[in-house]
Structure formats: C-alpha cells, structure tokens
N, C-alpha and C positions, 0 to 999 in steps of 0.2 A: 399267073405271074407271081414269081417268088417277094417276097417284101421284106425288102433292104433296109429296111426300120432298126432301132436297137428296140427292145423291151425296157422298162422300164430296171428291171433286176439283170438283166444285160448289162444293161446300162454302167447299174452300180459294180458289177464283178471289172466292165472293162478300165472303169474312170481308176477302181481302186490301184490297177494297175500304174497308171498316173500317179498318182500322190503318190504311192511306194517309191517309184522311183524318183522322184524330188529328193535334192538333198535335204537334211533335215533342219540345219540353219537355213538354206532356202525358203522351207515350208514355213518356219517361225518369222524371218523376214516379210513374207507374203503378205500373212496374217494379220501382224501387226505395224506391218507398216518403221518396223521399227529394227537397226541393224541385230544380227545374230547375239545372243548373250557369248560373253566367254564365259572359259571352265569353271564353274564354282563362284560364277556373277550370282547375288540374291535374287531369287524370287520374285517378280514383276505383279503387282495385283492389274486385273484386269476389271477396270471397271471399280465395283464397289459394292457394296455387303456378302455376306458370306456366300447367298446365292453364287455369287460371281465365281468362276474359273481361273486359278492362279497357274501361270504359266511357270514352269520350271527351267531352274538353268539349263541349257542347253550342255549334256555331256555324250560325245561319244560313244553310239553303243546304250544308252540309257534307256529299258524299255519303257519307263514310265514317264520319260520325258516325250517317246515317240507315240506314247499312248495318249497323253492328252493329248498332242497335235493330231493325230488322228479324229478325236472324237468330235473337234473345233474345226474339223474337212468335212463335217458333213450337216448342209445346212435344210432345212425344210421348207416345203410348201403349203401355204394356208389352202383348209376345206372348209366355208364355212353354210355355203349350201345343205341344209336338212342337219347340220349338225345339233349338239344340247349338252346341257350341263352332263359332265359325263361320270361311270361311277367309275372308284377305282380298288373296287373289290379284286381278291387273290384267292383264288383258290386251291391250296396245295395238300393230296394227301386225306383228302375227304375234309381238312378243315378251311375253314373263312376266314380271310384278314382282310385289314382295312386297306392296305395296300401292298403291293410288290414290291416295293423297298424295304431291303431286310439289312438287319446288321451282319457283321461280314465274321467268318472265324476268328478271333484275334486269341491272346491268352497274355498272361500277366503281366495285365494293368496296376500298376502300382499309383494309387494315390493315396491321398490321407484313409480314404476308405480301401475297401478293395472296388478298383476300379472295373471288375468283371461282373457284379452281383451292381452296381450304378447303370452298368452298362445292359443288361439283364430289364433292373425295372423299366429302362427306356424305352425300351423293345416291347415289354408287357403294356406300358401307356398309350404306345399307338397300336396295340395290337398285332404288331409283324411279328413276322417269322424272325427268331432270335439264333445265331449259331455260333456255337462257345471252339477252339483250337486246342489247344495242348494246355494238361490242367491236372489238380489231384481230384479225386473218386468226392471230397468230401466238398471241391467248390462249386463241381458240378452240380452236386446235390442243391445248395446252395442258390444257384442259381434255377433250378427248377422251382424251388422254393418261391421265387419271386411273381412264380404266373406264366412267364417268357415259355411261349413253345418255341422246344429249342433242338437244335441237329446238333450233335455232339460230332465233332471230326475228330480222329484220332491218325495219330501219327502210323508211317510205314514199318512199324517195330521190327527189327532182324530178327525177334522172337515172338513166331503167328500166335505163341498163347497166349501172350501179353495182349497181342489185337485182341484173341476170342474172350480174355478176361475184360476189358475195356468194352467192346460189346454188349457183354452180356450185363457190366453195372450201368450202362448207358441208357436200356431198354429197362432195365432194373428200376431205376432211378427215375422213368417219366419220360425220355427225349421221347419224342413223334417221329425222328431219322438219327439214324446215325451213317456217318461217312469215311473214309481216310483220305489225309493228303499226299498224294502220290509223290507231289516233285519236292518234296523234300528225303529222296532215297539218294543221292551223291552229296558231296562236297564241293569247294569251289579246287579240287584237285582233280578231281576223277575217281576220289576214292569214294567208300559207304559214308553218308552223312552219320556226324553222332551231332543230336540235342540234348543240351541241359544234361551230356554225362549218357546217356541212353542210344544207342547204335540201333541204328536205320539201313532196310536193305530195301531195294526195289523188289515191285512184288509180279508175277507171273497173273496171265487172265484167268490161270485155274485156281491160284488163289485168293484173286478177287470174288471169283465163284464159290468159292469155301465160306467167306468171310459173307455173301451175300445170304448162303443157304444157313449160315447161323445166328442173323439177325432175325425177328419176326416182324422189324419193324421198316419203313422202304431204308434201301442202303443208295449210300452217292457217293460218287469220285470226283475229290476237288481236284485241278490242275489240271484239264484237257485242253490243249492247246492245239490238238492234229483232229481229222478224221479219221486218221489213224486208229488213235487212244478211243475215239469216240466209239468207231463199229468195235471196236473190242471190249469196251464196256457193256453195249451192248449186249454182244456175244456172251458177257459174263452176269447180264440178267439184271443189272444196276439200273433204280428206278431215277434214277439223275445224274447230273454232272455240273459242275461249276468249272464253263472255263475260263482261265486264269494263269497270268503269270507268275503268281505270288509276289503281286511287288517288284517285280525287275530279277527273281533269283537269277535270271540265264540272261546273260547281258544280248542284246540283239532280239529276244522275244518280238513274235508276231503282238500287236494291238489285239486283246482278246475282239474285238468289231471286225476284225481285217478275216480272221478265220471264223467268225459266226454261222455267217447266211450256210455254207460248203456243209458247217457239224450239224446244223437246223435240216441241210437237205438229206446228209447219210442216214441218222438219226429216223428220220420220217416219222418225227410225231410219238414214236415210241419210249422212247421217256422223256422226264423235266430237264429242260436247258437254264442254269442262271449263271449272269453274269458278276466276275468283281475284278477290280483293277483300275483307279482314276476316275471313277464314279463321283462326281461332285455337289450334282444337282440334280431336279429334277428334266431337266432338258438331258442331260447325259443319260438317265436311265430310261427318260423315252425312246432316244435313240438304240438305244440296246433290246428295247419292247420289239418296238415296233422293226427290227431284221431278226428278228425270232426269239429272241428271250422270254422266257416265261416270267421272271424276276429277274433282280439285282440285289446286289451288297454291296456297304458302306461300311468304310474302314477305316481308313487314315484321315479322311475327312472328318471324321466323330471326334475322334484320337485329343485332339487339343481344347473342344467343347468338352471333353468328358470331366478336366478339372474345375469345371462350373456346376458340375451335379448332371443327375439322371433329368430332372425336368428339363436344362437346358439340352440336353440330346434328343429327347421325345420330340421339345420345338422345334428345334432343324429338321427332325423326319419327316415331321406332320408340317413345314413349310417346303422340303425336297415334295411333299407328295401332291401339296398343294400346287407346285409348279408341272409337276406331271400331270395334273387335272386341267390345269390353264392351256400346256400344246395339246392335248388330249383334243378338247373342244375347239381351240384354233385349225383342229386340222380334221374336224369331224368322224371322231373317233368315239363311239359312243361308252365300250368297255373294251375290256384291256383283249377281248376273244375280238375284236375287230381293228389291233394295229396291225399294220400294212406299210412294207418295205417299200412302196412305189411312193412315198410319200419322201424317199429318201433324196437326197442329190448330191453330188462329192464335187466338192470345190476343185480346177484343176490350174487357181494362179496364186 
C-alpha cells in the first residue's frame, strides 16, 4: 500500500512553497501581529538584547527584508530524550575551531583604528575561521599577522592576472583559502561592474578552473544562489561555496535557506556549503546547520559592535555560539556532524 504521508524534508520543500507565496507585508503582519511597516518606517526591535532579531522596514522587492522573515518562518522542535551538553567544534580544511560561526568577507572598515585588523583579532579570540573582502596586499598581510585563519576573497577582476597576482600574495601571505566573489561581475545597469575605480567581468567555469588549478590552497565561490552555479562549481573543482546574496545586490533574491536544502542535495557532500546573509544569532545559524550548512558568516550584525573594539565582537560571537550550543542540546543534537533538517517546520500563518 503506497503511503500518502509527507516526509519530513517533503514536508519542508512543500510548506516552503506556502510562505513564498504569502505576501510579504502579510508574512510580517502574521509574525508580529502587528500592521505592515511602510517604506522607509525604522527598524522595530523585537524583543530585547542584542541576541534578539530586528525586523526591517518592510520595502518592496528588498531581499534582506524577505530574508529575515524567512529565517523567523522557521520554528523548531524540542529532542530532549538521550540528548547532552553538546560540542561545537568545526572542522574545516584539516584545521579545528571552536565554532561555525565565522566572520563574513567585509573590507574597509573605517574606524579610529583600522577596523579590519579589530575585526581580525576577534575572529583570532574565539578561534573561527576569519574572511577578509576586498583589500591592499599590505592589510591583508596585517591581518594574518593577528593569528585570524583567514580566506581571502578576491574580487571578479576583468584582468585574470590581477586574480592570479592576488592569489598567489594570498597563499603567499598565510590565508588557509582563498576565494572570488562572483556577483559582483554587473552593475545595477546591466553593464560590467567597476569597484573602487577597478573594472569587473564575470567569469566563465573554465576560468574558475584556472583560477582553482593555480591556487595550492582549497579555492571557494562566494555568491551561489542556484544549483545551477553550484554543479558548475563543482564541475570547476572548487572545494566551497558561500551562498549568498551579497546583501540584497539583486533586488528579489531567493532567502539564501529558501535555496539551501536543493545546492546541499546537487552538491552531494562534495564540497563545503556556508552560509551569509541576515544571520543574527545563534538560533539563525542553527537553522542554516542544521538544512545543510556546514558554517555561517556574520557581517552586518558585527558592523556597529565593531566601534566598541575587538573584545566586544569576540563577546557576541562567543554569546551567538553559546546560543547555538543552547538549541543544539534543546533539540538533541550532540555535534555539529548530527544536525538534521527534520527537526525543521515552516510556519504557514
């Protein structure tokens, strides 16, 4: 007799369908109980200390206003049968951290210090994996300086020597990976992006493949947002990927959670999945664990701690990981190699 049951991962593919198609003031409505923001309304705290989840004004089209309500649509189920204090050891790349939450690519942080080498020792005091964005040869240096094992990401350069130069100081210099980020290869026209004066092209899977075979150390593609982009990463021999909107660049972007489980299943285990995008806490990066992430990055969240110093960034990390150790064990989850997607469930009022 055939059984008409959903699966639990069923389940979550079919409901996701549901909240997709809610509108998006609806979904904020639901939530909180409270009428839709207008365009360019402040910021709503929700709840109280930083832990908490601030809800963004509601704009049209905004992917990281549809990204937090996504992550706040998916709520969990206590295990606490045979469950225990749980570790939350990472493993990436042959080396050991203390947790999966890693700082996110950013690049120049301006404060009274340089806020990139602050940002650096914070990452080296809880011991994560640290990842520097667009930068000179000498702060990078700098920041290796600090202890931070760190992935250098390097921009889509319309000149591959500029990549292979960048590269080769990156591996030069200490990083343990280096990566590119892909979607910043257009403009908000249609045309080739330029940064900071410096012109950007998108790059081809055999370039990727070039750029893979002249690193020795693993190589990773930030911005995958398809299964697409994923099996042809793949194809191009890349030992990661971070998917990612960048922030909202492509107005309408998918919630990087929305296209997870699909890249976790094309992918099949063969390279490192991590997540960034509206990560706030540690309940947000479990949920991103536990439907296949290997990791996460924190980004904008740090951003406004970061003018308090390095030690107050290391504290929100090492209190984001402590909350990721609190549902860990709520939901009997002993290490990070046994979260499980069935654990998930998608809100659909």
């Amino acid at each position: 007799m055939k059984d008409n049951h959903l699966s639990r991962r069923d389940f979550v593919r079919v409901s996701t369908a549901g909240v997709a198609a809610m509108s998006l003031p609806a979904l904020a409505s639901a939530r909180t109980g409270l009428a839709p923001e207008t365009p360019g309304a402040a910021p709503q705290q929700q709840g109280g200390g930083a832990a908490q989840n601030i809800i963004p004004a509601w704009r049209p089209g905004d992917a990281d206003s549809f990204t937090r309500y996504y992550f706040d649509s998916l709520m969990l189920e206590a295990r606490y049968l045979d469950s225990d204090i749980p570790s939350t050891k990472f493993e990436l790349f042959g080396e050991t951290f203390d947790t999966p939450i890693m700082t996110a690519a950013l690049s120049h942080l301006n404060n009274p210090q340089n806020g990139m080498i602050l940002y650096a020792q914070a990452a080296a005091a809880c011991n994560a994996v640290h990842w520097m964005g667009m930068g000179e040869d000498k702060e990078l240096e700098d920041i290796i300086a600090t202890g931070a094992r760190t992935i250098k990401v390097i921009k889509p350069h319309a000149d591959n020597n500029e990549v292979f130069r960048r590269i080769k100081h990156a591996v030069g210099a200490g990083c343990f990976a280096v990566g590119m980020d892909i979607d910043h290869s257009f403009n908000t026209t249609g045309g080739y992006d330029v940064v900071l004066g410096l012109p950007m092209k998108p790059k081809t899977t055999a370039e990727i493949r070039s750029f893979v075979k002249a690193s020795s150390v693993p190589f990773i593609i930030k911005g995958v947002l398809s299964v697409t982009d994923a099996k042809k990463c793949l194809e191009a021999g890349v030992a990661g990927i971070v998917v990612s909107h960048h922030g909202g660049h492509v107005p309408y972007s998918c919630p990087p959670l929305m296209v997870l489980e699909d890249i976790v299943d094309a992918v099949g285990g063969k390279m490192k999945i991590f997540v960034d995008c509206g990560i706030v806490s540690g309940i947000d990066a479990y949920k991103a664990l536990a439907l296949g992430a290997d990791a996460v990055s924190v980004g904008r969240h740090l951003m406004p701690i970061l003018r308090e110093g390095a030690d107050a960034v290391a504290k929100r990390m090492k209190a984001m990981t402590a909350e990721l150790a609190r549902i860990m064990a709520d939901t009997g989850v002993h290490n990070l190699s046994e979260m499980d997607p069935t654990v998930i469930h998608r809100t659909l009022f």
